[in-house]
C-alpha positions in Angstrom: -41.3 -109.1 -72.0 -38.4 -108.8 -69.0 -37.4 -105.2 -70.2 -41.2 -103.9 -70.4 -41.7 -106.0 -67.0 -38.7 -103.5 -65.8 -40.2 -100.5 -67.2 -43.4 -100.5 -65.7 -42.4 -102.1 -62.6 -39.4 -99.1 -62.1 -42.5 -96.3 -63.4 -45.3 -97.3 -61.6 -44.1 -100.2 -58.8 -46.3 -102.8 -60.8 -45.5 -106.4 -59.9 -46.1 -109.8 -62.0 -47.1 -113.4 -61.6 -45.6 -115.8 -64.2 -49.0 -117.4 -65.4 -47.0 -119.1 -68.0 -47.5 -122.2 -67.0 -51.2 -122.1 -66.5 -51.7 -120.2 -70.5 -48.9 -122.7 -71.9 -47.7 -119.5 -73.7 -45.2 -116.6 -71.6 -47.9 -115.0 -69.7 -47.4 -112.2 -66.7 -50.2 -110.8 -64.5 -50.1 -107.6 -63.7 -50.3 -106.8 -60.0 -51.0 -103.2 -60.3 -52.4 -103.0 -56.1 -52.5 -106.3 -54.0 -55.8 -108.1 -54.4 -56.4 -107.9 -50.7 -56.0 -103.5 -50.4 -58.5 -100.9 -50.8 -56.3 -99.1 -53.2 -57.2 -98.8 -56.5 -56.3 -100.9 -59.2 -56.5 -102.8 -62.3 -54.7 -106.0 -62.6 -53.8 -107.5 -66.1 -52.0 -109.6 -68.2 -48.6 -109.5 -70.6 -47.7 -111.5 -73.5 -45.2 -111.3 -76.2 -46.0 -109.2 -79.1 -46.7 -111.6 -82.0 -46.1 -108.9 -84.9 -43.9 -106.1 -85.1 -44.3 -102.9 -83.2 -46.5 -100.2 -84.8 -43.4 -98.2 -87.0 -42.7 -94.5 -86.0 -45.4 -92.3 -86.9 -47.9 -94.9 -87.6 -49.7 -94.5 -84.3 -51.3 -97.6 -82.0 -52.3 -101.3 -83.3 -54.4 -101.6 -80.7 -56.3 -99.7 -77.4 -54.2 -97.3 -75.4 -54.4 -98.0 -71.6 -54.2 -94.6 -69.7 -52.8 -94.9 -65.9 -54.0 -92.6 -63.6 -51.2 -90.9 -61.3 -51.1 -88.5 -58.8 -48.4 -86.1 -60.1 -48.0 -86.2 -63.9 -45.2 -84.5 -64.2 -43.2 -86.9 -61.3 -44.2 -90.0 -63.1 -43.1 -88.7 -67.0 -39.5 -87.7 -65.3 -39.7 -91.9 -64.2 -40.6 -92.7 -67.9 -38.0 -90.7 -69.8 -35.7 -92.1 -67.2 -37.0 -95.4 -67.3 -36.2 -95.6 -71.3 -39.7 -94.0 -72.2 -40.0 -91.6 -75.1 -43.0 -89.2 -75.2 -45.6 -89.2 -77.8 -48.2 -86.5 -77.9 -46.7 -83.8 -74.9 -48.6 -83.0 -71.3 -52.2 -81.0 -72.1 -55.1 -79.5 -70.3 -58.4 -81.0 -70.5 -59.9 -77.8 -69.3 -60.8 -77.6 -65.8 -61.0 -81.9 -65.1 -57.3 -83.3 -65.9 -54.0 -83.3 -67.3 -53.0 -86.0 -70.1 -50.2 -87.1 -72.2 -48.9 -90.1 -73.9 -45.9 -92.1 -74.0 -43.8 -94.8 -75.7 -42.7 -97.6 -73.3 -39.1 -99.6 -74.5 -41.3 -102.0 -76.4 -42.7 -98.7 -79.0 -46.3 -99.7 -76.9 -48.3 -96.6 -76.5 -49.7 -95.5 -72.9 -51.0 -92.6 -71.2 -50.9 -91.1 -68.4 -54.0 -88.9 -66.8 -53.9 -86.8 -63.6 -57.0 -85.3 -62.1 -56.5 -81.3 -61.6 -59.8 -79.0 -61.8 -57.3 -76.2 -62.0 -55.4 -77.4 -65.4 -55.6 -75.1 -68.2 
């Protein structure tokens, strides 16, 4: 849990509260904005894995979550950086947005979508 607590809090600046004590199990919320601001976010929660990690090529166990970002193309540099490994490369959803997904240090799947009228 540390090292995928470093990755996202290095890509997107997200912060944690160890809940551990309250679940009686390793437990981190996700502080993805303060819960006083006006700024959007979505706060969650981060356990250990209790299986093994989807093998390569056998595609996600479980829901993807998609982060929205303002520059797609700034935030996969921080991912590949960060450890990250892409999975399906940048692509246009005609005229609304651009998506891609990515592999955090853990093999967990994510994506990441910026809004862009223009993309193509």
């Amino acid at each position: 849990m540390e090292r995928a607590q470093k990755f996202y809090k290095d890509v997107f600046g997200w912060d944690y509260v160890d809940w551990s004590a309250t679940t009686g199990t390793p437990y981190a919320g996700i502080m993805t904005a303060p819960m006083d601001s006006k700024e959007p976010g979505i706060n969650g929660g981060m356990l250990k894995r209790p299986c093994p990690a989807p093998a390569a090529g056998q595609g996600s166990n479980a829901y993807v979550c998609t982060v929205q970002v303002e520059n797609f193309d700034q935030a996969a540099e921080k991912i590949l950086s960060a450890g990250g490994r892409v999975a399906m490369p940048k692509f246009a959803i005609g005229n609304m947005a651009w998506q891609g997904y990515f592999l955090d240090t853990e093999g967990n799947t994510f994506g990441l979508h910026q809004t862009d009228p223009n993309a193509k």
